[in-house]
Every structure is written in structure tokens, then in C-alpha cells.
ZAVEXPA-687163 format. One record per residue (C-alpha): y, x, z; residue in one letter. Coordinates in Angstrom, 2 decimals. Each point is the difference from the previous one (the first is absolute). Example, Ala and Ser with C-alpha at 12.3 -4.5 7.8 and 13.67 -1.06 7.14 Angstrom:
<rs>
+---------+---------+---------+------+
|       v |       u |       w | resn |
+---------+---------+---------+------+
|   -4.50 |   12.30 |    7.80 |    A |
|    3.44 |    1.37 |   -0.66 |    S |
+---------+---------+---------+------+
</rs>
This chain:
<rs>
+---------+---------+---------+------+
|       v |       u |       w | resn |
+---------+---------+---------+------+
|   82.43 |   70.67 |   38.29 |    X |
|    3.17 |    0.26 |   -2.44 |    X |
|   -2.03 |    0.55 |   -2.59 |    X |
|   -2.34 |   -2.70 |    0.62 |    X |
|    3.37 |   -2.35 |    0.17 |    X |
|    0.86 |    1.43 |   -2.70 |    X |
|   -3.23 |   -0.83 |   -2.10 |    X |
|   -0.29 |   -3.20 |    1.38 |    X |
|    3.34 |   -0.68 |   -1.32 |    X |
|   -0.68 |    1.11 |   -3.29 |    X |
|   -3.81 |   -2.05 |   -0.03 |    X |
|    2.70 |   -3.50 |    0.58 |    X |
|    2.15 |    0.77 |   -2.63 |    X |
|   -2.68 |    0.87 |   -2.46 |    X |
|   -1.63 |   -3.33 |    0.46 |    X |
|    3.31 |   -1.80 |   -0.05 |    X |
|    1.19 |    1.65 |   -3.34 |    X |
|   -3.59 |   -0.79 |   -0.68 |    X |
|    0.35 |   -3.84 |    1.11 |    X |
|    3.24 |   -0.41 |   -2.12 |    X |
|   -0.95 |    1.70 |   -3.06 |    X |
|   -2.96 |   -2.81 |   -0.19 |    X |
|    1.99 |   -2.89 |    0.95 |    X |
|    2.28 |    0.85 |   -2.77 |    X |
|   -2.52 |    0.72 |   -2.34 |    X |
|   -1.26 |   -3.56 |    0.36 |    X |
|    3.10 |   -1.12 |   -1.17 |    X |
|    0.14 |    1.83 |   -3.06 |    X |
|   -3.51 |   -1.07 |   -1.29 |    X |
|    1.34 |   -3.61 |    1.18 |    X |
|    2.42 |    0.04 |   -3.01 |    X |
|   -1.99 |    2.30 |   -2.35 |    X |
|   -2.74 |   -3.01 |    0.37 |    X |
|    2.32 |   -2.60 |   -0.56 |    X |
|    1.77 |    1.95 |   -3.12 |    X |
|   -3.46 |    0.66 |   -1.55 |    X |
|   -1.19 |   -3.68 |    0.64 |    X |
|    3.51 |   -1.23 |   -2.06 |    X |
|   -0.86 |    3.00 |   -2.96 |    X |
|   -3.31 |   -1.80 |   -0.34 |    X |
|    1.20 |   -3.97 |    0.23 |    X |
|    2.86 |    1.38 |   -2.30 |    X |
|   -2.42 |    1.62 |   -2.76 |    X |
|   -2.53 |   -3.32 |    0.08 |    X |
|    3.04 |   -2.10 |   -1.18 |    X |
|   -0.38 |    2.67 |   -3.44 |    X |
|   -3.37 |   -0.63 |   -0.55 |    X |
|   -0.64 |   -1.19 |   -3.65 |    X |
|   -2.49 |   -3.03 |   -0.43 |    X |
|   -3.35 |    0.40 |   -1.51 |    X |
|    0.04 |   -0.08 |   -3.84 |    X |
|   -0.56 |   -4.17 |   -0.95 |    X |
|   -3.93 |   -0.52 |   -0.90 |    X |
|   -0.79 |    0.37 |   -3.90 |    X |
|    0.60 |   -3.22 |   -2.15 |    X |
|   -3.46 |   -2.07 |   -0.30 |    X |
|   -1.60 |    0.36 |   -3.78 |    X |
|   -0.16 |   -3.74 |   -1.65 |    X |
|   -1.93 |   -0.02 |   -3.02 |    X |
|    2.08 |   -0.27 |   -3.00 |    X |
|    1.21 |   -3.34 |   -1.09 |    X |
|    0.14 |   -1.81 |   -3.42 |    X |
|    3.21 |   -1.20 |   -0.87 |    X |
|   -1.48 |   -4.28 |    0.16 |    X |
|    1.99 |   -2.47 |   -2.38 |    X |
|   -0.53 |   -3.37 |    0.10 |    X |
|   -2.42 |    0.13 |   -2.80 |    X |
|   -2.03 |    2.72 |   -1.32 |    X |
|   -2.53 |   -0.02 |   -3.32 |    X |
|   -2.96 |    2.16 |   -0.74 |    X |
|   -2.54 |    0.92 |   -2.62 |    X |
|   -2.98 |    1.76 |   -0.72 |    X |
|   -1.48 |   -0.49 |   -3.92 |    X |
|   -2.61 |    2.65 |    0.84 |    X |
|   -2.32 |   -2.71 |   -0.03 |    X |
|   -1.57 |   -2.48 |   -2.22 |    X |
|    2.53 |   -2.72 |    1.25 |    X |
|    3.78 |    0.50 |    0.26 |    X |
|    0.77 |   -0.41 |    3.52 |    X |
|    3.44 |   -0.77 |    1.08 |    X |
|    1.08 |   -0.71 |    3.96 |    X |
|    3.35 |   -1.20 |    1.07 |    X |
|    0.38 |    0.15 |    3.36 |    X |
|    3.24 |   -2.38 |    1.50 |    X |
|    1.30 |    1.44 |    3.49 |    X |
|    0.97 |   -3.02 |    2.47 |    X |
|    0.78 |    1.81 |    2.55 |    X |
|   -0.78 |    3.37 |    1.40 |    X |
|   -3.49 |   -0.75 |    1.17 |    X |
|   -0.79 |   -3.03 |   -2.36 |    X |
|   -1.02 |   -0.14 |   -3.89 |    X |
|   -1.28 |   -1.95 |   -2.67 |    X |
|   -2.15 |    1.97 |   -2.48 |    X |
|   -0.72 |   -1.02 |   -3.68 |    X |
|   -3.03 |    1.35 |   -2.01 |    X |
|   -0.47 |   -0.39 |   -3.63 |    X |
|   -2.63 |    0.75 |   -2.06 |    X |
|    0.35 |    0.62 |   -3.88 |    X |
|   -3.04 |    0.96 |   -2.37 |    X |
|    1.50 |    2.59 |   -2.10 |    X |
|    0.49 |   -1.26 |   -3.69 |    X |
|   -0.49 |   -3.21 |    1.57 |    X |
|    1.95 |   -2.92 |    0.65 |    X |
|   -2.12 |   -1.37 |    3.26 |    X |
|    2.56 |    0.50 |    3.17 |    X |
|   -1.65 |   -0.90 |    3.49 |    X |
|    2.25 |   -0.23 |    3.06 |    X |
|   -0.54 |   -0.10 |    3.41 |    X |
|    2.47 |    0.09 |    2.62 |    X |
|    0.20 |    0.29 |    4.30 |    X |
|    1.83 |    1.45 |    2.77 |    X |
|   -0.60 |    2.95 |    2.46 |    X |
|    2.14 |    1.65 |    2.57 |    X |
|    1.45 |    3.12 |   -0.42 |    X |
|    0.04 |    2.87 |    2.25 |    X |
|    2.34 |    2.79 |   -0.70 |    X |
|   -1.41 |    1.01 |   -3.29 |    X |
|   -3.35 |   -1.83 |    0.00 |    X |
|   -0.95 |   -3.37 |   -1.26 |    X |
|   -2.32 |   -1.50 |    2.80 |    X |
|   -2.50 |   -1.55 |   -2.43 |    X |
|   -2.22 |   -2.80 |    1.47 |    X |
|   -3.08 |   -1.79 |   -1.83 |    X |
|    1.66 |   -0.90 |   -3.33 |    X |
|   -2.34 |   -1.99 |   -2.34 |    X |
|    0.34 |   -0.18 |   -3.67 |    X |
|    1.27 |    2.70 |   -0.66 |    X |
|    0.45 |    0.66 |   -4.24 |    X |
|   -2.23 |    1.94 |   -1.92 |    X |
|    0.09 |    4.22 |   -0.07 |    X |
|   -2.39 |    0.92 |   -2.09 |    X |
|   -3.57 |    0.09 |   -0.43 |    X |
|   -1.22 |    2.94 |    2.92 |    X |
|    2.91 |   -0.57 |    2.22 |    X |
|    0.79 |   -3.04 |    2.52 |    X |
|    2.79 |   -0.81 |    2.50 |    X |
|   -0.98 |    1.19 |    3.38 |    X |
|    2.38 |   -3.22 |    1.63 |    X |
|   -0.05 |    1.42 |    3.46 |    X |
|    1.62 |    3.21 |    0.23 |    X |
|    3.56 |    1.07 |    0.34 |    X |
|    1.93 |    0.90 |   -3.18 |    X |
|    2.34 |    2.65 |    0.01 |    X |
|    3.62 |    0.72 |   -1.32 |    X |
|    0.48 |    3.81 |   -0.31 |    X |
|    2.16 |    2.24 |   -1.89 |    X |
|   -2.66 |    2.72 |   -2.40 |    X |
|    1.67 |    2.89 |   -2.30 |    X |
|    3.71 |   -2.54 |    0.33 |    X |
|   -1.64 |   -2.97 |   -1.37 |    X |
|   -0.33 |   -2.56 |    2.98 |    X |
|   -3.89 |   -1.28 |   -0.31 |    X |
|   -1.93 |   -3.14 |    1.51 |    X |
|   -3.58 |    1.36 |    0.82 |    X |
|   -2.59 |   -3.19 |    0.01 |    X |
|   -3.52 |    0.59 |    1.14 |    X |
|   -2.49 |   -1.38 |   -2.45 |    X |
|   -4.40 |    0.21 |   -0.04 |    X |
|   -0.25 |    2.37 |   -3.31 |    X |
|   -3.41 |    0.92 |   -1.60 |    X |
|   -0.28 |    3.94 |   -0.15 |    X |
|   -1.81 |    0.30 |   -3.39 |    X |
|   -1.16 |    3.70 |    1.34 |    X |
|   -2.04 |   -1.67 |    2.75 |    X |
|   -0.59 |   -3.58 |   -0.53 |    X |
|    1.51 |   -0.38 |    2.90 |    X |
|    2.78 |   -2.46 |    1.08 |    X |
|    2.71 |    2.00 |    2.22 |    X |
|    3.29 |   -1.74 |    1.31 |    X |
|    2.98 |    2.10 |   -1.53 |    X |
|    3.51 |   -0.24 |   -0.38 |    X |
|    2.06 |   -1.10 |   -3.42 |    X |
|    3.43 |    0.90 |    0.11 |    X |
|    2.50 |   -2.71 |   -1.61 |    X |
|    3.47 |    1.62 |   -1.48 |    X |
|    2.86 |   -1.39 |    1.45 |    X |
|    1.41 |   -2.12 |   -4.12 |    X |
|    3.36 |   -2.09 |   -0.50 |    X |
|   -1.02 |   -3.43 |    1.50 |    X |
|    0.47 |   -2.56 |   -3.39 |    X |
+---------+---------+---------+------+
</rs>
């Protein structure tokens, strides 16, 4: 019977060393949780942002003065355009026409809007001579473009390609001259 006192009082202190142990445990992993939750609020604060999105590509843009002059005397006529900036999205345009070793000078002049580097052509009538297998195609954008340095005006004219017989619509290119 001792020995069964004896064993039962061994059995209660085993499960009360045991009961302690895990009520103190608890507290422990209380305050390791709570550290470990501060370590992680504490290393969000360090986080570095996401690198800034790459800059958006604009297409290059021409230097615009308030007036601008081009030629082209590849042609049978000399033609010469001055174009007159009003404002950023307005101009007046001014074509002349000169029969090389001529004196005969025909002029017309109008306005268009301008849209970054384009001219916004509309239905122009009138327009000067070119030459004898090209015409003035009045309805199509011109453009203002830089071309091996030299800053260009590209006009879209009706030519006659002499291979074919054919009339195809291709661009001249004007060379950006000192307006006189």
C-alpha cells in the first residue's frame, strides 16, 4: 500500500510539473509572437518603393520659329513655301511658283492647323504650278522632319512614273532656305 501511496504521489506531481511547465510555456510564445510580429512591422517600414515607370517616348520635335521657308528646284518650277506660325496649332502657308529662267511668279496662299509637326492640309485650290508630270495632292498632311541634319518639309504631290506610265502619289522633300 506504501508503495502504491507512494506512486500515486509521484503520478500528481508529474502532472503538476507537467501542468506548470505548459502554462509557462504559453507565456513565452506570448512574447516571442509579439517580438516577431514588431521584427516584421519594423522591417516593412525599410521596404524600398518600386523603381518609377520608364519615361514615355515623344517623337522628336522640330525646333518651330515663327516663320520657316522652303525649296525644292528639282523641278521645272522653282518652288518656294514660307510657312508663318500663329500660334502653336495655327499657320498661314505661302506657295510660289517660279519657271526656272523665267520671270512668271504665281502665288497662292491659305491657312491650316498644325499638329505637333504636321501641317493639317485641307482642300486648297489653286495651288501654283510644279511641273509638267507632277501636281499638288491639296489634301494630305505635310510634314516638318529633320533628314541627314537638314530639317525638310515633305509635300505629297500626283507624279507621272515615266517607267510605268503610271501616276503614283509620292513625296517631294522641300529644304528648310533663309526666308528673304
Amino acid at each position: 500500500m506504501q508503495a502504491s501511496l507512494s506512486f500515486k504521489t509521484f503520478i500528481a506531481a508529474g502532472i503538476s510539473l507537467l501542468v506548470i511547465s505548459c502554462n509557462s510555456n504559453k507565456k513565452e510564445k506570448t512574447k516571442i509572437t509579439e517580438v516577431t510580429l514588431r521584427d516584421i512591422k519594423q522591417e516593412e517600414k525599410n521596404i524600398e518603393p518600386p523603381p518609377p515607370p520608364p519615361p514615355k517616348v515623344l517623337p522628336p520635335k522640330i525646333e518651330m520659329k515663327k516663320e520657316i521657308c522652303f525649296e525644292n528646284t528639282g523641278l521645272k518650277y522653282r518652288l518656294r513655301i514660307r510657312i508663318n506660325f500663329i500660334s502653336a496649332k495655327r499657320a498661314t502657308v505661302s506657295v510660289s511658283s517660279n519657271e526656272i529662267g523665267g520671270n512668271k511668279i504665281s502665288v497662292a496662299n491659305f491657312s491650316c492647323d498644325v499638329n505637333v509637326n504636321n501641317l493639317i492640309i485641307k482642300s486648297v485650290e489653286d495651288l501654283p504650278a510644279a511641273g509638267d508630270a507632277s501636281e499638288w495632292v491639296a489634301n494630305k498632311n505635310w510634314v516638318i522632319d529633320t533628314a541627314n541634319g537638314k530639317t525638310v518639309l515633305s509635300v505629297p504631290f500626283n507624279a507621272k512614273n515615266y517607267d510605268t506610265n503610271k501616276w503614283e502619289l509620292t513625296d517631294y522633300e522641300f529644304v528648310q532656305v533663309e526666308c528673304k
